[in-house]
PDB file of N, CA, C and O in Angstrom:
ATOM      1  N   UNK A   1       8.744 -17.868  17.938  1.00  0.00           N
ATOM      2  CA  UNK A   1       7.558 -18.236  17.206  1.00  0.00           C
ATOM      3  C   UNK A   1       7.855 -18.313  15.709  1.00  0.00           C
ATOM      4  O   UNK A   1       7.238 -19.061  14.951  1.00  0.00           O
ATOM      5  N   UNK A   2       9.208 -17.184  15.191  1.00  0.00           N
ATOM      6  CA  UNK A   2       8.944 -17.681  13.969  1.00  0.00           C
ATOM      7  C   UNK A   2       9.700 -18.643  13.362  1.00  0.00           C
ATOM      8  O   UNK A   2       9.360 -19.036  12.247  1.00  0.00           O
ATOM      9  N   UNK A   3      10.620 -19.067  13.875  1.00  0.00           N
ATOM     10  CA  UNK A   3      11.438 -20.585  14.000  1.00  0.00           C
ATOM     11  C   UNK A   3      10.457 -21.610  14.166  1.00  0.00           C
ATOM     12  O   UNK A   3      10.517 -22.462  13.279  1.00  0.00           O
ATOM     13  N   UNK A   4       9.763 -21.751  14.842  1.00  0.00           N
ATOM     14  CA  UNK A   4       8.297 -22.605  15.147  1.00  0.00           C
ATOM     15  C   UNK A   4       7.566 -22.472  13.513  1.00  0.00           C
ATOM     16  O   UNK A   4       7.696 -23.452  12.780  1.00  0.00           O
ATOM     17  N   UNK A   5       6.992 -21.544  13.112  1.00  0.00           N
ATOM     18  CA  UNK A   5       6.518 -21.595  11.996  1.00  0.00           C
ATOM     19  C   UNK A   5       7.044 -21.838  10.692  1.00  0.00           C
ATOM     20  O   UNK A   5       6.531 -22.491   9.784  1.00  0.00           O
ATOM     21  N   UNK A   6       8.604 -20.966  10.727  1.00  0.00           N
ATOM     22  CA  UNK A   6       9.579 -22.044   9.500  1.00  0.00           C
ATOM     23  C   UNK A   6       9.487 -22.695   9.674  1.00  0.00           C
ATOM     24  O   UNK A   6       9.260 -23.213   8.581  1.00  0.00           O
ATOM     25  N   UNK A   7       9.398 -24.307  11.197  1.00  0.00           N
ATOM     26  CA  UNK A   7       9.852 -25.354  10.525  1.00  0.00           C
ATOM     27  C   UNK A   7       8.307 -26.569  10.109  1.00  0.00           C
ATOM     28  O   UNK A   7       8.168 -27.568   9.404  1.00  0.00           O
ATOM     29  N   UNK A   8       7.254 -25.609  11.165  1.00  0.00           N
ATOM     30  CA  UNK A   8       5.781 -25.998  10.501  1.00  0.00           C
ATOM     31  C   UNK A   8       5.716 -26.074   8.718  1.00  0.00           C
ATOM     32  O   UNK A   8       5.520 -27.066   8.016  1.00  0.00           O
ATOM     33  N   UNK A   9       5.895 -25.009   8.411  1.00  0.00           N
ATOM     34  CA  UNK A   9       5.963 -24.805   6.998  1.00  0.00           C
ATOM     35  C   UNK A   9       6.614 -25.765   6.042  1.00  0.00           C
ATOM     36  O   UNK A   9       6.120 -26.439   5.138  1.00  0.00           O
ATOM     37  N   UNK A  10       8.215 -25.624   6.599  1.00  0.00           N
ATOM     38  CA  UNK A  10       8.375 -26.578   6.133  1.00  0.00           C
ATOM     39  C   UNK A  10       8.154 -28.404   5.875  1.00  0.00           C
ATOM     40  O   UNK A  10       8.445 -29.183   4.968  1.00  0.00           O
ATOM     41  N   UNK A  11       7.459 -28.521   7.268  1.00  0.00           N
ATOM     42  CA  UNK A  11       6.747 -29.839   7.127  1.00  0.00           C
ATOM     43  C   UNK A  11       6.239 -30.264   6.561  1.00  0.00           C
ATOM     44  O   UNK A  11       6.467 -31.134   5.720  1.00  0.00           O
ATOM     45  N   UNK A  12       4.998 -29.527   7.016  1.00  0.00           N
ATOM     46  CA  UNK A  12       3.357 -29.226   6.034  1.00  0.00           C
ATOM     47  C   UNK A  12       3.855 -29.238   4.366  1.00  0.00           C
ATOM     48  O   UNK A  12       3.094 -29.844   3.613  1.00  0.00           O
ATOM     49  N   UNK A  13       5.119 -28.587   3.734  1.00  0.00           N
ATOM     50  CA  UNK A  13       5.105 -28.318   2.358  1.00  0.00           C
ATOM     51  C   UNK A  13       5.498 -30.101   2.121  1.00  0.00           C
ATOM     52  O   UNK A  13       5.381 -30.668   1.035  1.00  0.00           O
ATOM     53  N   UNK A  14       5.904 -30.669   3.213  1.00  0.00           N
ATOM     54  CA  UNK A  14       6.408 -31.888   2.328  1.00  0.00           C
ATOM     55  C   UNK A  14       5.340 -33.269   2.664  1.00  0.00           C
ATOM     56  O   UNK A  14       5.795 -34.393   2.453  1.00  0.00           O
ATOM     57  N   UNK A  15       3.674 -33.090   3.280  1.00  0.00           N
ATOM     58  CA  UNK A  15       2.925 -33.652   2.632  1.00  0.00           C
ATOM     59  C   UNK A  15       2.075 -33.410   2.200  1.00  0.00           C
ATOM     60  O   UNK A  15       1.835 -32.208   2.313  1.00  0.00           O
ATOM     61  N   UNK A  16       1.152 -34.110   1.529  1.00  0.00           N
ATOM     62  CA  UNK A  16       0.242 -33.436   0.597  1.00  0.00           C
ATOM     63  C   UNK A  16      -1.365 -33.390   1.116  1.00  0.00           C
ATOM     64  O   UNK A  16      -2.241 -34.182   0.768  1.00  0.00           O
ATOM     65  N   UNK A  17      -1.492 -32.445   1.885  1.00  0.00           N
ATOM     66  CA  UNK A  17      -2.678 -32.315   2.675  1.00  0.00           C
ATOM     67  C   UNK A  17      -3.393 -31.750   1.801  1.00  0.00           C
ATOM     68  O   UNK A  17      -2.923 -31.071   0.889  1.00  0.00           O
ATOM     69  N   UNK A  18      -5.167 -32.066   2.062  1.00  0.00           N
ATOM     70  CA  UNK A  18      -5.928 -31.857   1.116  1.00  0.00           C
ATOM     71  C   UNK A  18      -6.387 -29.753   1.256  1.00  0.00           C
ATOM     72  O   UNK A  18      -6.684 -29.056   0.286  1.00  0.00           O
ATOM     73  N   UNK A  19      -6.323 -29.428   2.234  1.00  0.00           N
ATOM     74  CA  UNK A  19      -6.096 -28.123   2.408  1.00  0.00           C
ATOM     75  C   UNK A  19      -4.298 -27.884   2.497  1.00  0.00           C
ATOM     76  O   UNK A  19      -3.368 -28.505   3.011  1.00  0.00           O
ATOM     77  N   UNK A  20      -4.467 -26.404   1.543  1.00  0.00           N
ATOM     78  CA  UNK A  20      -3.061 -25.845   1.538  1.00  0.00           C
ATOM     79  C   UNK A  20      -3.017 -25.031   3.129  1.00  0.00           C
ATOM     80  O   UNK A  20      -3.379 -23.874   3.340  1.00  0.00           O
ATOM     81  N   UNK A  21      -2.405 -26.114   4.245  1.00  0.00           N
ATOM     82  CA  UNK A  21      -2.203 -24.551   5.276  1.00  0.00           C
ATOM     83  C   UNK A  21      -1.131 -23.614   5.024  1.00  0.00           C
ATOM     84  O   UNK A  21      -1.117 -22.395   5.195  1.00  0.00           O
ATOM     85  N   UNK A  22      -0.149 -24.465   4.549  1.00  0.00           N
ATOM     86  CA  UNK A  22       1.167 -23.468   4.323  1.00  0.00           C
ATOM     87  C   UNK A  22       0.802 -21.853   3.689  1.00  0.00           C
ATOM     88  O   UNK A  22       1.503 -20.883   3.976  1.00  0.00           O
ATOM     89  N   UNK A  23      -0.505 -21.761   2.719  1.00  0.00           N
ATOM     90  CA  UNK A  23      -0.756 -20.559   2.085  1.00  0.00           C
ATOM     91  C   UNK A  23      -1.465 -20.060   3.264  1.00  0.00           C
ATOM     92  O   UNK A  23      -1.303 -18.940   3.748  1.00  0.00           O
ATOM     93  N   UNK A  24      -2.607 -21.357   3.881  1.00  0.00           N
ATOM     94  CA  UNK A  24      -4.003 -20.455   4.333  1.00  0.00           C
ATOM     95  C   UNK A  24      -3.663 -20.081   5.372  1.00  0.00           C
ATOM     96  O   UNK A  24      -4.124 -18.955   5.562  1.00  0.00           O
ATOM     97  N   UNK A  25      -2.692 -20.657   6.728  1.00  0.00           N
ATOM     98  CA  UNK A  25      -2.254 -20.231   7.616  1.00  0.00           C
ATOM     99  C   UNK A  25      -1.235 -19.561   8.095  1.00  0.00           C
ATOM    100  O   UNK A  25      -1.211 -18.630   8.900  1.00  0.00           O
ATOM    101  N   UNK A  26       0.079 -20.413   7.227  1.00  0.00           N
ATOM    102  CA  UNK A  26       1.324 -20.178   8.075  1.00  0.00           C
ATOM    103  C   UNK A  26       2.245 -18.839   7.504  1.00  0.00           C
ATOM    104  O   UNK A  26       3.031 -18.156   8.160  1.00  0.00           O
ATOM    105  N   UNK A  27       1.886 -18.708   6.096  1.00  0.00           N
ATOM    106  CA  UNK A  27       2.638 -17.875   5.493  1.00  0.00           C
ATOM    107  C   UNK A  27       2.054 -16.564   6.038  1.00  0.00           C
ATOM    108  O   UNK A  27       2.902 -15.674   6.105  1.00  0.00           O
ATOM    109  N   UNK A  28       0.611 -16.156   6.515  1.00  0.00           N
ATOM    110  CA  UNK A  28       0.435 -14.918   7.175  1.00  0.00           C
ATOM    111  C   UNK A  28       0.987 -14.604   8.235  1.00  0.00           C
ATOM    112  O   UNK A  28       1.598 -13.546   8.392  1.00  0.00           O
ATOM    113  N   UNK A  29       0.811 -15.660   9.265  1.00  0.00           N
ATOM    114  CA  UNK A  29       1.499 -15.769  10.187  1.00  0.00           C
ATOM    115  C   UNK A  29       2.768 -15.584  10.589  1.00  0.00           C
ATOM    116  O   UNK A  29       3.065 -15.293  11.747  1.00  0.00           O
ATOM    117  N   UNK A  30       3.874 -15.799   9.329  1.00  0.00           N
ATOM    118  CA  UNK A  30       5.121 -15.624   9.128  1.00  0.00           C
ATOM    119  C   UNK A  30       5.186 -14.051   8.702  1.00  0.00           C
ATOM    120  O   UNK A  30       6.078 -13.299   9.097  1.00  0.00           O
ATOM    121  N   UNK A  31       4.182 -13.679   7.894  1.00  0.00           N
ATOM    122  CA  UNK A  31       4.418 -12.683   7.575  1.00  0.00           C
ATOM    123  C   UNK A  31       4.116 -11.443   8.925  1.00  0.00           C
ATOM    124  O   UNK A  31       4.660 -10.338   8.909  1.00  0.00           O
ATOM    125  N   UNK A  32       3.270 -11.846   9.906  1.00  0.00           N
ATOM    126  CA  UNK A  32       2.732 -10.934  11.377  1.00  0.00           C
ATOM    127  C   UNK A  32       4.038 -11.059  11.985  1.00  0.00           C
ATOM    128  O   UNK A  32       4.755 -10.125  12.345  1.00  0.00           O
ATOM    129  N   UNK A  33       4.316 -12.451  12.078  1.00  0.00           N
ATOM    130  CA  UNK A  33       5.679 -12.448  13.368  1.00  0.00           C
ATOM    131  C   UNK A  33       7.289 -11.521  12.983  1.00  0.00           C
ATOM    132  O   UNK A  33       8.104 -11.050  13.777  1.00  0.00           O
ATOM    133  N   UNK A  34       7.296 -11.519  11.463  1.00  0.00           N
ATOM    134  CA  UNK A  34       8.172 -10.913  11.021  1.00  0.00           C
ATOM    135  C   UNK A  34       8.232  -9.614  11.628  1.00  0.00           C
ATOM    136  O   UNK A  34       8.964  -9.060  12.448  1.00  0.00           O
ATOM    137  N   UNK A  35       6.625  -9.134  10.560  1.00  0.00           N
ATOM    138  CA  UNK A  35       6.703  -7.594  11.059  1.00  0.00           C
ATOM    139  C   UNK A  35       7.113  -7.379  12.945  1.00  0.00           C
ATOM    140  O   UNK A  35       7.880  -6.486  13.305  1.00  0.00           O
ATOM    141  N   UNK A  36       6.602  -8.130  13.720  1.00  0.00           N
ATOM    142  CA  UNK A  36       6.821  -8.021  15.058  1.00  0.00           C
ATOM    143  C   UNK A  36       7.971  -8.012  15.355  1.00  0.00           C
ATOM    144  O   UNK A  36       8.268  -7.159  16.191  1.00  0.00           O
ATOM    145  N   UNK A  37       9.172  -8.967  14.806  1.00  0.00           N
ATOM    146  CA  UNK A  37      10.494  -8.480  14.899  1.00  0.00           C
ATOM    147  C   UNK A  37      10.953  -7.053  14.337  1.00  0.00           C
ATOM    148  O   UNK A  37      11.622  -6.305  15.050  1.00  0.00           O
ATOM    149  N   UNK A  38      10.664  -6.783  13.350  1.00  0.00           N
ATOM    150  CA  UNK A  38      11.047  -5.587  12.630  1.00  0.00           C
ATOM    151  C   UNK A  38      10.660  -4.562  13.906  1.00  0.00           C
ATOM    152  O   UNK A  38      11.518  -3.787  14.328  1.00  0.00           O
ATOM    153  N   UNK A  39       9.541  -4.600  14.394  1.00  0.00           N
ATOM    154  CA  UNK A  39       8.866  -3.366  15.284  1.00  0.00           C
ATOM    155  C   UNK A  39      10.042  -3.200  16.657  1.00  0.00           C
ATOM    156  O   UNK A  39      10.754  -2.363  17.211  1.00  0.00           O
ATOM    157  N   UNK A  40       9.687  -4.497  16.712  1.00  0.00           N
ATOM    158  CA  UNK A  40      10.648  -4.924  18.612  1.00  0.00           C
ATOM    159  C   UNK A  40      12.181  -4.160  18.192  1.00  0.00           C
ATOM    160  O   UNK A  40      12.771  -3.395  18.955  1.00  0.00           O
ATOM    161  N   UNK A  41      12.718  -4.589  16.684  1.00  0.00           N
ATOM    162  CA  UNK A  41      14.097  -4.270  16.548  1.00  0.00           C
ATOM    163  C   UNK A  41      14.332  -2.617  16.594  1.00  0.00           C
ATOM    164  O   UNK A  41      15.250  -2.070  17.207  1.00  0.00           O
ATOM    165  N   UNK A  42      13.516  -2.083  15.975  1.00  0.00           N
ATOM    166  CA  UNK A  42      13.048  -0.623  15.450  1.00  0.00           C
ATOM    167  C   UNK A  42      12.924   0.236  16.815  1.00  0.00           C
ATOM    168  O   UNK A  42      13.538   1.274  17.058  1.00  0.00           O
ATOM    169  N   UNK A  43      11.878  -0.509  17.761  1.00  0.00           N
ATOM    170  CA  UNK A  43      11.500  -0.191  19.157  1.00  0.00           C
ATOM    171  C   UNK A  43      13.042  -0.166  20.543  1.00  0.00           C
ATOM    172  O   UNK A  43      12.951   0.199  21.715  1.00  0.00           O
ATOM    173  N   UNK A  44      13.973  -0.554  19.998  1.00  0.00           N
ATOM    174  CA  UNK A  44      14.507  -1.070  21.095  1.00  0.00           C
ATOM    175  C   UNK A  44      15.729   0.146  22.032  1.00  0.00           C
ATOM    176  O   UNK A  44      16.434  -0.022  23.027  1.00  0.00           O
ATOM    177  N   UNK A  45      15.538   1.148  21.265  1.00  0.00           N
ATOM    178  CA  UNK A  45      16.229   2.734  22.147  1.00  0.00           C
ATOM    179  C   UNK A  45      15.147   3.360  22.359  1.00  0.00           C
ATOM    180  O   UNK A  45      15.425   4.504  22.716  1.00  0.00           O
ATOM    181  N   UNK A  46      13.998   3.179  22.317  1.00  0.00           N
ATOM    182  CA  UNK A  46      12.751   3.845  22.558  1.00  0.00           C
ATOM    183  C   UNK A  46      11.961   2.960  23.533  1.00  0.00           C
ATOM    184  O   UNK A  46      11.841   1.740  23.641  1.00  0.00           O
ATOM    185  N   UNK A  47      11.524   3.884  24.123  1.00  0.00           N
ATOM    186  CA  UNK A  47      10.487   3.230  25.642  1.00  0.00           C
ATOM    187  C   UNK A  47       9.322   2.932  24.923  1.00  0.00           C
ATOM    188  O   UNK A  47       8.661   3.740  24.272  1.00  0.00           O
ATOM    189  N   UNK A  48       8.928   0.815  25.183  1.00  0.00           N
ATOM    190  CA  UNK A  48       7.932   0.585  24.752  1.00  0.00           C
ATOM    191  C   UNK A  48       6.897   0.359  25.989  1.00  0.00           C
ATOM    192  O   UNK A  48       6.674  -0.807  26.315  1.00  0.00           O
ATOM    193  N   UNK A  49       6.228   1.457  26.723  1.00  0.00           N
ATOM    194  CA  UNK A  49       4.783   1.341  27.719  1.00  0.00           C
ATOM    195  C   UNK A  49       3.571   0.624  27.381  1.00  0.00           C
ATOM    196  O   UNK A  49       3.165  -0.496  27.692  1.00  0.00           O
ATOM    197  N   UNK A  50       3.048   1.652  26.590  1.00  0.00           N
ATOM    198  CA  UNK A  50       1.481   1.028  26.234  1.00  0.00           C
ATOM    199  C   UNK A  50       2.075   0.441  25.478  1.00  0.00           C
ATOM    200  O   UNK A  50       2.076  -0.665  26.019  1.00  0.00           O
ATOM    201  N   UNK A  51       2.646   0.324  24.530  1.00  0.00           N
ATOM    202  CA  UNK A  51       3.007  -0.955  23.642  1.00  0.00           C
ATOM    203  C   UNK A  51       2.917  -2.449  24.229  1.00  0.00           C
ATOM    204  O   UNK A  51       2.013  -3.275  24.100  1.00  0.00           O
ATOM    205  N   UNK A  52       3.821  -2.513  24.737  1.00  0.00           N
ATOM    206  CA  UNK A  52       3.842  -3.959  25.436  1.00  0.00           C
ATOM    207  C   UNK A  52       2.957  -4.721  25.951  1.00  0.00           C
ATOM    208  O   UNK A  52       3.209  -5.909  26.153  1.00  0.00           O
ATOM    209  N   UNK A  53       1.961  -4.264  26.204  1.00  0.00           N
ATOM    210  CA  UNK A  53       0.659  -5.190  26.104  1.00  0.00           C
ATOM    211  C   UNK A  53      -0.127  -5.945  24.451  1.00  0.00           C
ATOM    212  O   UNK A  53      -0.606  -7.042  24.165  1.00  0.00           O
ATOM    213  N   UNK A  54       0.053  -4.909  23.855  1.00  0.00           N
ATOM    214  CA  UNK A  54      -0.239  -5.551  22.431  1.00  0.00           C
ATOM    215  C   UNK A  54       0.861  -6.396  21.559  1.00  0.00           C
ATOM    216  O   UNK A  54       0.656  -7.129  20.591  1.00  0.00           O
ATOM    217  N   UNK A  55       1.839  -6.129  22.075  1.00  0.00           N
ATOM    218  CA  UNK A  55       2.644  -7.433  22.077  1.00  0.00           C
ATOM    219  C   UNK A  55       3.038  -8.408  22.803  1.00  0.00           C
ATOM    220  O   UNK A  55       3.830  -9.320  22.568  1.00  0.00           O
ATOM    221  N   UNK A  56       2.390  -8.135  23.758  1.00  0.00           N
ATOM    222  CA  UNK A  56       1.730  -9.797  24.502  1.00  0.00           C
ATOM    223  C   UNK A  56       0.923 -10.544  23.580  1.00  0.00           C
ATOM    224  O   UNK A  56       1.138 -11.633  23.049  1.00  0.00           O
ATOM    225  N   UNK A  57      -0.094  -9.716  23.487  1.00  0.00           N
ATOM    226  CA  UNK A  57      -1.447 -10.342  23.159  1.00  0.00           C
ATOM    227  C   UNK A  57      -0.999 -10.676  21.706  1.00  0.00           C
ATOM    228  O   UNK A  57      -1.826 -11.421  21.180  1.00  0.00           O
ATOM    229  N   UNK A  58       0.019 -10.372  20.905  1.00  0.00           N
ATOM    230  CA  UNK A  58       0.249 -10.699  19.604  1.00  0.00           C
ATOM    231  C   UNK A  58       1.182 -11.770  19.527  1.00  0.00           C
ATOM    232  O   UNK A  58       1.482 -12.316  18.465  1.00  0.00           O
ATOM    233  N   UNK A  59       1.670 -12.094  20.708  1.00  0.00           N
ATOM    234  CA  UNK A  59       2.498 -13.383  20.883  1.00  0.00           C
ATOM    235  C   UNK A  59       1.870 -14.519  21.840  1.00  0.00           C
ATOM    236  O   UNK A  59       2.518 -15.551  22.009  1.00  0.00           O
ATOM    237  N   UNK A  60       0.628 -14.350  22.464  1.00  0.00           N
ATOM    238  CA  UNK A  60      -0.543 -15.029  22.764  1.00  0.00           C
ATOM    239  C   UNK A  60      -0.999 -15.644  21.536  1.00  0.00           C
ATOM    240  O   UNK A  60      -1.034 -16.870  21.429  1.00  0.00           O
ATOM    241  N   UNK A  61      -1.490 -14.562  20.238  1.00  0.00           N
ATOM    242  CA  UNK A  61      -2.116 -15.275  19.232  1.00  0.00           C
ATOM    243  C   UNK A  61      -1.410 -16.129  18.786  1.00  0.00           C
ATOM    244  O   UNK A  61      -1.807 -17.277  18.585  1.00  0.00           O
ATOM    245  N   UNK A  62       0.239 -15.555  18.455  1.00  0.00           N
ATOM    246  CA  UNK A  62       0.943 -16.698  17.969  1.00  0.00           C
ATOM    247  C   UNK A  62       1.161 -17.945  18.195  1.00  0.00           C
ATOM    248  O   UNK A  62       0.985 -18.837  17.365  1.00  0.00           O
ATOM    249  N   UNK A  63       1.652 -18.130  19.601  1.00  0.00           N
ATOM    250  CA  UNK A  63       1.702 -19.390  20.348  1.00  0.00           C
ATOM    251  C   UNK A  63       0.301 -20.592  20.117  1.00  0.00           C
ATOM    252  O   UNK A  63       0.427 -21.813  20.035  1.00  0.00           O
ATOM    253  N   UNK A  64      -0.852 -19.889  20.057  1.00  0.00           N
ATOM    254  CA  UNK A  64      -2.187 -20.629  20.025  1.00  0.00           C
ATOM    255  C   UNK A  64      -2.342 -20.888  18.656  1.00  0.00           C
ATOM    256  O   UNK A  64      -3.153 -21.809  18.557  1.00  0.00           O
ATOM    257  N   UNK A  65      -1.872 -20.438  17.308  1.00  0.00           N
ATOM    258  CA  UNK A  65      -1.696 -20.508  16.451  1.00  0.00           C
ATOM    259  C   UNK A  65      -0.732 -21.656  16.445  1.00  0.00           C
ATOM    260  O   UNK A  65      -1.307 -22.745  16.448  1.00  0.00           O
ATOM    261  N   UNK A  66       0.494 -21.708  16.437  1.00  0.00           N
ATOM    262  CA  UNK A  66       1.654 -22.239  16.307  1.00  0.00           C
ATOM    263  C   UNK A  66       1.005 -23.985  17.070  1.00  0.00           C
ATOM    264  O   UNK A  66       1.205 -25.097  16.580  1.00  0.00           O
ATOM    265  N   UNK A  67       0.292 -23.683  18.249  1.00  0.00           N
ATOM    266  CA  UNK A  67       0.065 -25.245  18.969  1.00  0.00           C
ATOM    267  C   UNK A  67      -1.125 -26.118  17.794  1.00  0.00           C
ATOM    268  O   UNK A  67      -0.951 -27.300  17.497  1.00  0.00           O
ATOM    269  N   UNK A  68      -2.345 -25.251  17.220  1.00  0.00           N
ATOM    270  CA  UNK A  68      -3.140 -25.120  16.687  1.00  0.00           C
ATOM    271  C   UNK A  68      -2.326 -25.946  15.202  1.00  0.00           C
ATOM    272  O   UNK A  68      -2.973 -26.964  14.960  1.00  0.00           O
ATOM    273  N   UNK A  69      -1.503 -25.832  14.507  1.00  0.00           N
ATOM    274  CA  UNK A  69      -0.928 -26.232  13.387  1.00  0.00           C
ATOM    275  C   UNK A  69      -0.101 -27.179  13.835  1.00  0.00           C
ATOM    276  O   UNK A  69       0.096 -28.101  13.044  1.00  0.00           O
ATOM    277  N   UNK A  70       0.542 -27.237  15.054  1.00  0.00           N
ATOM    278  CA  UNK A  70       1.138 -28.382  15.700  1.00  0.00           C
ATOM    279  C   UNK A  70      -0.016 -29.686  15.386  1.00  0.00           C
ATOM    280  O   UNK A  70       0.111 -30.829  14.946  1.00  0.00           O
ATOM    281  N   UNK A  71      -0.940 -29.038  15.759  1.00  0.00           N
ATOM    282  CA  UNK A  71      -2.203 -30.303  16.344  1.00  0.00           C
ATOM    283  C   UNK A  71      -2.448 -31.180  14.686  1.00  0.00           C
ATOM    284  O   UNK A  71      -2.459 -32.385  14.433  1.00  0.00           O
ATOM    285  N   UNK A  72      -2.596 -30.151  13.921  1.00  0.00           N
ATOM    286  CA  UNK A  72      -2.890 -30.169  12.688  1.00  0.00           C
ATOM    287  C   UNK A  72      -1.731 -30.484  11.442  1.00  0.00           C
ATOM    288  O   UNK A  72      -1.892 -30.368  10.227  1.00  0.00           O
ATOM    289  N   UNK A  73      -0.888 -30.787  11.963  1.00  0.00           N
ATOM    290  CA  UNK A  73       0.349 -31.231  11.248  1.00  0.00           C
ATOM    291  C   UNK A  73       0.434 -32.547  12.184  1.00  0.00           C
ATOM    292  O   UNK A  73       1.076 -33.237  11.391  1.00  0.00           O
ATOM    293  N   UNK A  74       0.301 -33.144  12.979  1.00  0.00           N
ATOM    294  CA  UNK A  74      -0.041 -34.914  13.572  1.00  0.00           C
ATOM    295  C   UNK A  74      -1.074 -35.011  13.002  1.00  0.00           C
ATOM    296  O   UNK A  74      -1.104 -36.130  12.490  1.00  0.00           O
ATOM    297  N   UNK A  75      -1.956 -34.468  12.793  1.00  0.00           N
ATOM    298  CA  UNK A  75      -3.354 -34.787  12.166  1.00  0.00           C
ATOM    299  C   UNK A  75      -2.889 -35.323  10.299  1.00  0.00           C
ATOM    300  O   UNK A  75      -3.450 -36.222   9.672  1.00  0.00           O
ATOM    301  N   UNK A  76      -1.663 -34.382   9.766  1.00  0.00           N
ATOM    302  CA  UNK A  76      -1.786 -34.440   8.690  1.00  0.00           C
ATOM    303  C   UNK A  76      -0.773 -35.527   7.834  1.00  0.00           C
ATOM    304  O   UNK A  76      -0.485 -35.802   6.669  1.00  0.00           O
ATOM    305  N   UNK A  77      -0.370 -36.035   9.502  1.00  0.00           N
ATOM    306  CA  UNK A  77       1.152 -36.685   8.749  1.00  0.00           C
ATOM    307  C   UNK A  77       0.031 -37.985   9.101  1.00  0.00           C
ATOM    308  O   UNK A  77      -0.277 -38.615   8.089  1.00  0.00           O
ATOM    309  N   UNK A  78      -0.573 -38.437  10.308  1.00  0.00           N
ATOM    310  CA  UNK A  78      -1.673 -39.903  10.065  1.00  0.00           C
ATOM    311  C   UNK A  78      -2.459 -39.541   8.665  1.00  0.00           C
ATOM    312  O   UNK A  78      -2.076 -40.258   7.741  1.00  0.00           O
ATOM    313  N   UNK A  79      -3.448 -38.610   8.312  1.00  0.00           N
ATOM    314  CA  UNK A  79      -3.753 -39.067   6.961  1.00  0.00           C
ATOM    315  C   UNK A  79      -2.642 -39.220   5.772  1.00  0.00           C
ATOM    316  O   UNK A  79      -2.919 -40.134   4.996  1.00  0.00           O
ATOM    317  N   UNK A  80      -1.894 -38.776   5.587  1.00  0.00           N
ATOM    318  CA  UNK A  80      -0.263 -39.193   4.876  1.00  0.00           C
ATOM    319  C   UNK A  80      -0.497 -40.571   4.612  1.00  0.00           C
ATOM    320  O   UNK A  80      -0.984 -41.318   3.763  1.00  0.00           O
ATOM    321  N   UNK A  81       0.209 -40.577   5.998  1.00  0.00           N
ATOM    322  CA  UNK A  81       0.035 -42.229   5.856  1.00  0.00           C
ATOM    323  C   UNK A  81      -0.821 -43.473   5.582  1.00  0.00           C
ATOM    324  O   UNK A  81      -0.605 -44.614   5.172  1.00  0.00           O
ATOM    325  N   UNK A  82      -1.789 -42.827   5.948  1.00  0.00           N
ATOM    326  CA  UNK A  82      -3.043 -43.906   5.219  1.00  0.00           C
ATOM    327  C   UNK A  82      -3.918 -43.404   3.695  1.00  0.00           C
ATOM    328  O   UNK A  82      -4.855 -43.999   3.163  1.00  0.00           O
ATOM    329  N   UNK A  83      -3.370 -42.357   3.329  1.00  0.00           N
ATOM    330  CA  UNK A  83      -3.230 -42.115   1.793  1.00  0.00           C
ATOM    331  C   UNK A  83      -2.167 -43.011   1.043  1.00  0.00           C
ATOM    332  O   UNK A  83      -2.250 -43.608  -0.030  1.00  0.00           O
ATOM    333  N   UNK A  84      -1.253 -42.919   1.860  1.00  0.00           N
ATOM    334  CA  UNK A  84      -0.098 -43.576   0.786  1.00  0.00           C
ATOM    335  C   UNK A  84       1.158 -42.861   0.880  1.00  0.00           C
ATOM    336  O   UNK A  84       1.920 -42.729  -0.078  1.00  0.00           O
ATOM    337  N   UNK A  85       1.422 -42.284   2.338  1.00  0.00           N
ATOM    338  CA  UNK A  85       2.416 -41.611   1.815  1.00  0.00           C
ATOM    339  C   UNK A  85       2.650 -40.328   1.584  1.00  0.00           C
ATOM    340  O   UNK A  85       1.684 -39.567   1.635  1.00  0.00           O
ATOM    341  N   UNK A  86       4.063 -39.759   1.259  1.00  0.00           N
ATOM    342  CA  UNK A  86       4.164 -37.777   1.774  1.00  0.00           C
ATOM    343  C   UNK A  86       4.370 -38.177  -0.249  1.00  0.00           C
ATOM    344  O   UNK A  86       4.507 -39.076  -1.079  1.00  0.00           O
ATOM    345  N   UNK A  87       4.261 -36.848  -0.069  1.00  0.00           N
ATOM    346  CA  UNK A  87       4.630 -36.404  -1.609  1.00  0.00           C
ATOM    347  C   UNK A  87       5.456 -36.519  -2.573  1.00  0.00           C
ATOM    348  O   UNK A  87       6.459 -36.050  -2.033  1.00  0.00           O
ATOM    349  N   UNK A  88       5.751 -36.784  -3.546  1.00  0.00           N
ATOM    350  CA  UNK A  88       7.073 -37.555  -4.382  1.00  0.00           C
ATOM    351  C   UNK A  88       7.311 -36.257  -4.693  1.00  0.00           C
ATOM    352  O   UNK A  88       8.395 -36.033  -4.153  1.00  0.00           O
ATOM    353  N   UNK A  89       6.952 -35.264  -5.239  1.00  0.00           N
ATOM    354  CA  UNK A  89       7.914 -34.173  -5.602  1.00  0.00           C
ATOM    355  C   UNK A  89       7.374 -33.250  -4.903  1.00  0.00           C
ATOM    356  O   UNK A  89       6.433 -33.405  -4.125  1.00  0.00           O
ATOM    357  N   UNK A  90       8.236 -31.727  -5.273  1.00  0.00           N
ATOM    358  CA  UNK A  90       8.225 -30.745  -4.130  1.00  0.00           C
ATOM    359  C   UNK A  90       7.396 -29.954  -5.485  1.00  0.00           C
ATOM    360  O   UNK A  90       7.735 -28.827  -5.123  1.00  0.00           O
ATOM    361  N   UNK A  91       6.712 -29.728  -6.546  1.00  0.00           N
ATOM    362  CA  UNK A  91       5.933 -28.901  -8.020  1.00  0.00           C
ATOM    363  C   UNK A  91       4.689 -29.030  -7.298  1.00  0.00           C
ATOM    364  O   UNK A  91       4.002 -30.050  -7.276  1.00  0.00           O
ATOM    365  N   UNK A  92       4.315 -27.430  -6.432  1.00  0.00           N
ATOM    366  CA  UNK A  92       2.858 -27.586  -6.307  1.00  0.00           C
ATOM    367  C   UNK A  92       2.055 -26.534  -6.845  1.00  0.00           C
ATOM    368  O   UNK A  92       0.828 -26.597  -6.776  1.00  0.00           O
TER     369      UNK A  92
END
């Protein structure tokens, strides 16, 4: 998921959509999935029981998230194009 969202991010930064998702969505998101590696890595000589359900459900959100900005990054590259085009510079 968070390979999925680097390369969202990086998309999204290179057109110029009239909402910033890269701030409003993806960068939190990057910042949840991180911590979730850190935990899983931290977790991994220790028995995770009750845990493992809330990291289902936290890689549920992600995925629906991740399809959700999928949808919305085709959405953002057709208005692109009938604006005029992705962004001439990367100064936002």
């Amino acid at each position: 998921m968070r390979e999925s969202l680097e390369r969202l991010k990086g998309e999204l930064d290179h057109l110029s959509p009239k909402t910033n998702w890269t701030k409003l969505r993806v960068d939190p998101l990057l910042v949840h999935a991180r911590r979730l590696e850190q935990l899983l890595d931290s977790a991994k000589s220790t028995r995770l029981t009750k845990g493992v359900t809330m990291f289902h459900s936290d890689l549920v959100y992600l995925q629906e998230n991740v399809r959700a900005l999928e949808r919305i990054l085709k959405s953002e590259r057709i208005s692109a194009r009938s604006r005029g085009g992705f962004k001439k510079d990367d100064s936002r």
